[in-house]
C-alpha positions in Angstrom: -12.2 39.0 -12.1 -13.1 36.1 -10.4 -11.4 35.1 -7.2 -12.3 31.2 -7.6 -11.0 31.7 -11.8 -7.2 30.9 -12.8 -4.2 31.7 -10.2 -1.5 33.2 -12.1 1.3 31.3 -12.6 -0.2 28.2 -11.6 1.1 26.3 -14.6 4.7 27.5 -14.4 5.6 26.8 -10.5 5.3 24.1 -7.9 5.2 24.0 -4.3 8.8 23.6 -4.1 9.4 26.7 -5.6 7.4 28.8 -3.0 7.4 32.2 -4.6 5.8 32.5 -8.1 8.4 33.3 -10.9 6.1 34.4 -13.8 5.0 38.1 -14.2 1.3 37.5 -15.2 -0.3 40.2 -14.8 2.4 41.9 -12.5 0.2 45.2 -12.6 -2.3 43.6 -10.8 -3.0 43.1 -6.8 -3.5 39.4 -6.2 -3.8 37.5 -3.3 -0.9 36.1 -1.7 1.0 39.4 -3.1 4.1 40.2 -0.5 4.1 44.2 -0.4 7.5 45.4 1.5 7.5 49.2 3.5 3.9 49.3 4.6 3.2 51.2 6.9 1.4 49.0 10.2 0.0 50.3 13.2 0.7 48.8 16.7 -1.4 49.6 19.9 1.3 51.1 22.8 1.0 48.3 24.9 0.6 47.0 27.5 -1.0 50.7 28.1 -4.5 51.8 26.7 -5.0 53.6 24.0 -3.4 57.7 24.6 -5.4 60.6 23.2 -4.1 63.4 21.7 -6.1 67.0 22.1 -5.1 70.4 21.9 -4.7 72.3 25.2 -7.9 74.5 24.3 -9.6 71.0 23.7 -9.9 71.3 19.8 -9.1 68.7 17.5 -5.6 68.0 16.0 -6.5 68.3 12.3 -9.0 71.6 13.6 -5.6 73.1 15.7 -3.1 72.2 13.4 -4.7 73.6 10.4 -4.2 70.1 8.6 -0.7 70.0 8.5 0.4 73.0 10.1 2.5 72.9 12.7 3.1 75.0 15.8 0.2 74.6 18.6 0.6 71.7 21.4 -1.0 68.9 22.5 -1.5 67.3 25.6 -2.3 63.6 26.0 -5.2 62.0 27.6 -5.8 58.3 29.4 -8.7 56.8 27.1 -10.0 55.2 30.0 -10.3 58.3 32.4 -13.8 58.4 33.3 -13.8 62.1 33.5 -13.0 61.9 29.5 -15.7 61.9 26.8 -14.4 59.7 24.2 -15.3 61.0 20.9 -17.1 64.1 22.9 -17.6 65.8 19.0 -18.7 62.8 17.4 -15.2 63.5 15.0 -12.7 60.4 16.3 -9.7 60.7 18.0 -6.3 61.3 17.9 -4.1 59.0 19.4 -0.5 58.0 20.3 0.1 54.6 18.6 3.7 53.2 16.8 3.7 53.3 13.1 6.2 50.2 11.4 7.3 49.8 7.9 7.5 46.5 7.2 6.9 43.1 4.8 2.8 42.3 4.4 1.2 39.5 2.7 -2.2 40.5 0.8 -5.1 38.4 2.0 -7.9 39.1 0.1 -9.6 36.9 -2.7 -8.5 38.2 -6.0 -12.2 40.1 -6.9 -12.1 42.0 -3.9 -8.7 43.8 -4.8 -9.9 44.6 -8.2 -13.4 45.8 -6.5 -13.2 47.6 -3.1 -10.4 50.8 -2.4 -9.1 48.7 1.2 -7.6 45.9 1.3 -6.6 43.0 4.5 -2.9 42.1 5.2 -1.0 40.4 7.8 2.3 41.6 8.5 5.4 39.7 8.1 7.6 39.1 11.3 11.3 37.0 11.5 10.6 33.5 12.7 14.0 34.1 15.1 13.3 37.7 15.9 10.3 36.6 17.7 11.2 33.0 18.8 8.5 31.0 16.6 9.1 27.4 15.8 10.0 26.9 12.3 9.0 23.2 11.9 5.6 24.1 13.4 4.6 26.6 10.8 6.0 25.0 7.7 3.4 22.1 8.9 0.7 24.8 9.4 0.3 23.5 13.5 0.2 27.5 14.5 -3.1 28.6 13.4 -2.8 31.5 13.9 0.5 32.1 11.4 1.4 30.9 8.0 4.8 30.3 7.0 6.7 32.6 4.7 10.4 31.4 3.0 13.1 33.9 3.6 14.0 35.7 -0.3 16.5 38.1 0.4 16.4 40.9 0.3 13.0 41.5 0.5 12.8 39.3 3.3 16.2 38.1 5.1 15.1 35.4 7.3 12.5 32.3 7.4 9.3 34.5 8.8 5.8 34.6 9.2 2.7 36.0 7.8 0.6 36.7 11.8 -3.2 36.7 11.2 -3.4 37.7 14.6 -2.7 41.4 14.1 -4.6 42.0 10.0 -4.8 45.5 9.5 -6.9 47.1 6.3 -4.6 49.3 4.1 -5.8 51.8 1.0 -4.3 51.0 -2.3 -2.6 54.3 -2.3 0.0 52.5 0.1 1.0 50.0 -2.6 3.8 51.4 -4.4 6.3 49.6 -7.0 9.1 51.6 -8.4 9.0 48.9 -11.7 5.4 48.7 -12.9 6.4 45.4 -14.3 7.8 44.5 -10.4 5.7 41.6 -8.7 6.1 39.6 -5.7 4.2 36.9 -5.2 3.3 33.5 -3.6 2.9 30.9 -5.9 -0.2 29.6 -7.3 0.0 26.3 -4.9 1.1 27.9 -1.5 -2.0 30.5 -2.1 -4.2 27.4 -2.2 -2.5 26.6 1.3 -2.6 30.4 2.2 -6.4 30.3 1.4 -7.4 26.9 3.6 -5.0 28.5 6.9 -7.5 31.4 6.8 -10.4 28.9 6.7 -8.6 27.5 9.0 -8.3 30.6 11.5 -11.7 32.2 11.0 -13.7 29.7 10.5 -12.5 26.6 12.2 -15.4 25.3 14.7 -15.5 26.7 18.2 -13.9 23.3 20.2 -11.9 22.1 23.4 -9.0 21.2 23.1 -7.8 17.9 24.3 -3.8 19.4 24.6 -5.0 22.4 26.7 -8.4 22.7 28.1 -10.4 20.6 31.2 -13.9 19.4 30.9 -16.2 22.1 31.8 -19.0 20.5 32.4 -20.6 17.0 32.9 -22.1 15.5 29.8 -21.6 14.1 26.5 -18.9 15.4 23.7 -18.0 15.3 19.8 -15.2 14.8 18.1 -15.2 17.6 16.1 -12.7 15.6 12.8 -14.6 12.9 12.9 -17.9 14.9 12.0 -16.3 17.3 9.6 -13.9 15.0 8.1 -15.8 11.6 7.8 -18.9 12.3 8.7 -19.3 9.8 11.4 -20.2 10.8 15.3 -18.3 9.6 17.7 -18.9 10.7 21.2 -17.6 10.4 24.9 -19.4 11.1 28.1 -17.0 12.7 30.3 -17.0 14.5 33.6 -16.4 17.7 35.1 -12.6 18.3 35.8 -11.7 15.5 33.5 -8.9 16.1 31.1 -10.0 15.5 27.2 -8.6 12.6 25.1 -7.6 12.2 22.0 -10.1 10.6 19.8 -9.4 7.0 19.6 -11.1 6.9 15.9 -9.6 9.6 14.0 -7.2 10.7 16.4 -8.0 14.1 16.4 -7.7 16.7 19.5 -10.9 18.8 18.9 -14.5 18.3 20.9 -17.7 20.4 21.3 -21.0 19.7 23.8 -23.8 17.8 23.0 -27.0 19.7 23.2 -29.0 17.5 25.0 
């Protein structure tokens, strides 16, 4: 399958519509799928990373007879400079915090038919975590992209975070109804695919709403190249605060080389 062929359902929904309503295919992983209770890992902070060994200093699967239970284990700062991290060449155990929640598939559609792991972005409440609605339905956050509250799948207006993608194995993705499919419609996947563009691949920039001139010289306005391709440049100095770009109006500005 071809991730740039036919999205389904992209003759029987419109952007309106947010979530696609036809079952084609609803056997298949696609991208833009919304899988509910999978299990994410978070890192314990704002602590390091806590390692979990046996008291006689064996490994956990090794002690515990994978799956056994009964011995002890003590845990160990990751950063102590007495520890050998990974002193068997075997990985490590260690203490993180294991949610079941909402995830939004990521990958092109090929990639799910082809490889056994899989990229998703979990799914957090827009109030829960104090996000500004109107600023991800307009795609300003790049970081996020907007996802419309279905109950009861999902309760409240939310958010898929790109900030925290995890890979998952297929073995996680579960449906009680082999007919059962949840899924983004063909025309928000389109807007899905250009916010990870977006994310990953937008041009390293300074930012005329945040960032100071670093350094003496002359910049480009990063929209006006990529956009139109036009140059239009500023010579600015150390300390100064960045403008908007009279021409295009955009925020974004890199160095000139020379």
């Amino acid at each position: 399958m071809s991730s740039s062929g036919p999205i389904p359902g992209s003759n029987n929904t419109n952007l309106d519509d947010f979530y696609d309503a036809a079952a084609v295919e609803p056997h298949l992983l696609y991208q833009g799928e919304i899988l509910i209770d999978v299990p994410i890992l978070s890192m314990p902070l704002p602590s390091r990373w806590l390692l979990l060994r046996t008291w006689s200093g064996r490994q956990l699967d090794e002690a515990l007879d994978y799956g056994a239970v009964g011995n002890k284990a003590k845990v160990l700062d990751s950063n102590q400079t007495q520890m050998e991290w990974d002193a068997v060449n075997k990985g490590d155990f260690a203490m993180g915090i294991l949610y079941k929640r909402p995830v939004l598939v990521l990958n092109q559609n090929c990639d799910l038919e082809d490889n056994k792991f899989f990229q998703v972005a979990p799914i957090y409440s827009i109030e829960a975590e104090q996000r500004d609605l109107e600023k991800l339905k307009s795609g300003d956050i790049f970081s996020a992209f907007w996802i419309k509250k279905h109950p009861p799948e999902i309760p409240d207006e939310s958010y898929a975070d790109f900030e925290l993608i995890q890979a998952v194995h297929k073995s996680y993705v579960k449906r009680i109804d082999p007919k059962q499919h949840f899924r983004v419609n063909a025309e928000r996947i389109q807007l899905l695919q250009r916010a990870i563009t977006r994310y990953f691949g937008r041009p390293n920039s300074y930012d005329s709403r945040s960032d100071k001139v670093p350094r003496t010289g002359t910049y480009l306005c990063v929209s006006c190249f990529y956009w139109d391709g036009r140059i239009t440049s500023l010579s600015l100095e150390e300390g100064a605060d960045f403008l908007v770009c009279g021409t295009c109006g955009g925020t974004a500005w890199v160095r000139k080389g020379r």
